[in-house]
C-alpha positions, 0 to 999 in steps of 0.5 A: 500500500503506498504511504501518500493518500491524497484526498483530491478531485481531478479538475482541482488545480492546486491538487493538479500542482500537487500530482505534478510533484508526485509525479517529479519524484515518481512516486505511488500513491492513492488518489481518493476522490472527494466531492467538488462541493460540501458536504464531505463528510468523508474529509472532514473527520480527518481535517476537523473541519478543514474543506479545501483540496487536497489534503494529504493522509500519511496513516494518521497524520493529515497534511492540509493545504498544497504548500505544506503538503509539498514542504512534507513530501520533500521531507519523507521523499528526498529524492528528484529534489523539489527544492534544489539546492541553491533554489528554495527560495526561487522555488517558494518565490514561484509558488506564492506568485502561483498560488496567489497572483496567477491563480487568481487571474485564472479563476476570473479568465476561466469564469468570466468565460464559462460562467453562465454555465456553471451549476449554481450549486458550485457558485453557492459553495464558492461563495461560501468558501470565500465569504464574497459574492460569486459575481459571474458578470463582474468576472466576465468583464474583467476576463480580457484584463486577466488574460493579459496577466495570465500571458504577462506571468508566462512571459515571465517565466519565458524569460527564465527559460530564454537561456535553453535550460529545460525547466525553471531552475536548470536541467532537472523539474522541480516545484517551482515548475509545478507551481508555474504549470498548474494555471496554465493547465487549469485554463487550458483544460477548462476554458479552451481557445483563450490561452491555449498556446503563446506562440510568441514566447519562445520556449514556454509551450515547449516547457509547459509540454515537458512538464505535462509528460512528467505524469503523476507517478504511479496513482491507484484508487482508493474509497473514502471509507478505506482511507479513514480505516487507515486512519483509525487503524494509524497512529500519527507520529511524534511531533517536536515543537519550537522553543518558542512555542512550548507553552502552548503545548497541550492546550486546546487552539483553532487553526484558521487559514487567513485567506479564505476556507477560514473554518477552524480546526480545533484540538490540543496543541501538538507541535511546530516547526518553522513552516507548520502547526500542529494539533492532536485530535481525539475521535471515538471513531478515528482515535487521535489524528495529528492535522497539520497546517502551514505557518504562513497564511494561518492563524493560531488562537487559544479557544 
C-alpha cells in the first residue's frame, strides 16, 4: 500500500500542482476522490473541519493545504529534489506568485468565460468558501484584463527559460515548475481557445509540454471509507515543537487559514516547526489524528 493518500478531485488545480510533484519524484500513491462541493463528510473527520483540496493522509497524520503538503513530501521523499539546492527560495518565490497572483487571474479568465454555465450549486459553495459574492458578470468583464496577466506571468517565466535550460531552475523539474504549470493547465483544460498556446514566447509551450509528460507517478484508487480505516487503524507520529512555542503545548487552539476556507480546526496543541502547526485530535471513531497546517497564511488562537 503506498504511504501518500491524497484526498483530491481531478479538475482541482492546486491538487493538479500537487500530482505534478508526485509525479517529479515518481512516486505511488492513492488518489481518493472527494466531492467538488460540501458536504464531505468523508474529509472532514480527518481535517476537523478543514474543506479545501487536497489534503494529504500519511496513516494518521493529515497534511492540509498544497504548500505544506509539498514542504512534507520533500521531507519523507528526498529524492528528484523539489527544492534544489541553491533554489528554495526561487522555488517558494514561484509558488506564492502561483498560488496567489496567477491563480487568481485564472479563476476570473476561466469564469468570466464559462460562467453562465456553471451549476449554481458550485457558485453557492464558492461563495461560501470565500465569504464574497460569486459575481459571474463582474468576472466576465474583467476576463480580457486577466488574460493579459495570465500571458504577462508566462512571459515571465519565458524569460527564465530564454537561456535553453529545460525547466525553471536548470536541467532537472522541480516545484517551482509545478507551481508555474498548474494555471496554465487549469485554463487550458477548462476554458479552451483563450490561452491555449503563446506562440510568441519562445520556449514556454515547449516547457509547459515537458512538464505535462512528467505524469503523476504511479496513482491507484482508493474509497473514502478505506482511507479513514487507515486512519483509525494509524497512529500519527511524534511531533517536536519550537522553543518558542512550548507553552502552548497541550492546550486546546483553532487553526484558521487567513485567506479564505477560514473554518477552524480545533484540538490540543501538538507541535511546530518553522513552516507548520500542529494539533492532536481525539475521535471515538478515528482515535487521535495529528492535522497539520502551514505557518504562513494561518492563524493560531487559544479557544
Amino acid at each position: 500500500m503506498p504511504d501518500v493518500i491524497l484526498h483530491q478531485y481531478d479538475t482541482s488545480p492546486f491538487s493538479e500542482k500537487i500530482r505534478v510533484c508526485l509525479g517529479i519524484k515518481d512516486l505511488a500513491w492513492c488518489a481518493v476522490d472527494q466531492p467538488v462541493i460540501m458536504p464531505k463528510p468523508n474529509l472532514v473527520p480527518l481535517t476537523g473541519g478543514y474543506r479545501r483540496i487536497p489534503v494529504m493522509q500519511i496513516g494518521a497524520d493529515i497534511y492540509c493545504d498544497s504548500q505544506l503538503i509539498v514542504r512534507e513530501l520533500e521531507r519523507r521523499f528526498p529524492q528528484q529534489q523539489l527544492y534544489p539546492a541553491g533554489s528554495e527560495a526561487f522555488a517558494n518565490a514561484v509558488e506564492q506568485m502561483c498560488d496567489k497572483a496567477v491563480f487568481q487571474s485564472a479563476v476570473v479568465a476561466i469564469f468570466g468565460s464559462i460562467g453562465e454555465n456553471v451549476d449554481p450549486a458550485f457558485i453557492k459553495d464558492r461563495e461560501a468558501l470565500s465569504g464574497q459574492p460569486f459575481n459571474v458578470a463582474a468576472m466576465k468583464a474583467l476576463a480580457p484584463f486577466a488574460i493579459t496577466q495570465i500571458k504577462a506571468h508566462a512571459a515571465l517565466l519565458a524569460q527564465q527559460l530564454a537561456d535553453g535550460r529545460a525547466f525553471l531552475a536548470g536541467t532537472d523539474p522541480c516545484l517551482a515548475d509545478a507551481a508555474a504549470y498548474y494555471n496554465f493547465w487549469f485554463v487550458r483544460a477548462f476554458a479552451p481557445g483563450i490561452a491555449d498556446q503563446f506562440e510568441d514566447l519562445a520556449g514556454f509551450d515547449a516547457w509547459y509540454g515537458r512538464v505535462t509528460a512528467i505524469g503523476h507517478g504511479k496513482r491507484t484508487a482508493m474509497a473514502p471509507a478505506q482511507a479513514l480505516e487507515i486512519a483509525a487503524m494509524s497512529q500519527p507520529d511524534e511531533a517536536e515543537t519550537l522553543d518558542c512555542d512550548a507553552r502552548l503545548q497541550g492546550m486546546t487552539v483553532a487553526l484558521s487559514a487567513t485567506d479564505y476556507g477560514r473554518d477552524p480546526i480545533v484540538g490540543a496543541f501538538a507541535g511546530s516547526t518553522h513552516f507548520s502547526l500542529t494539533v492532536a485530535r481525539d475521535m471515538p471513531e478515528l482515535g487521535r489524528v495529528n492535522v497539520h497546517v502551514p505557518r504562513l497564511g494561518y492563524s493560531l488562537s487559544v479557544a
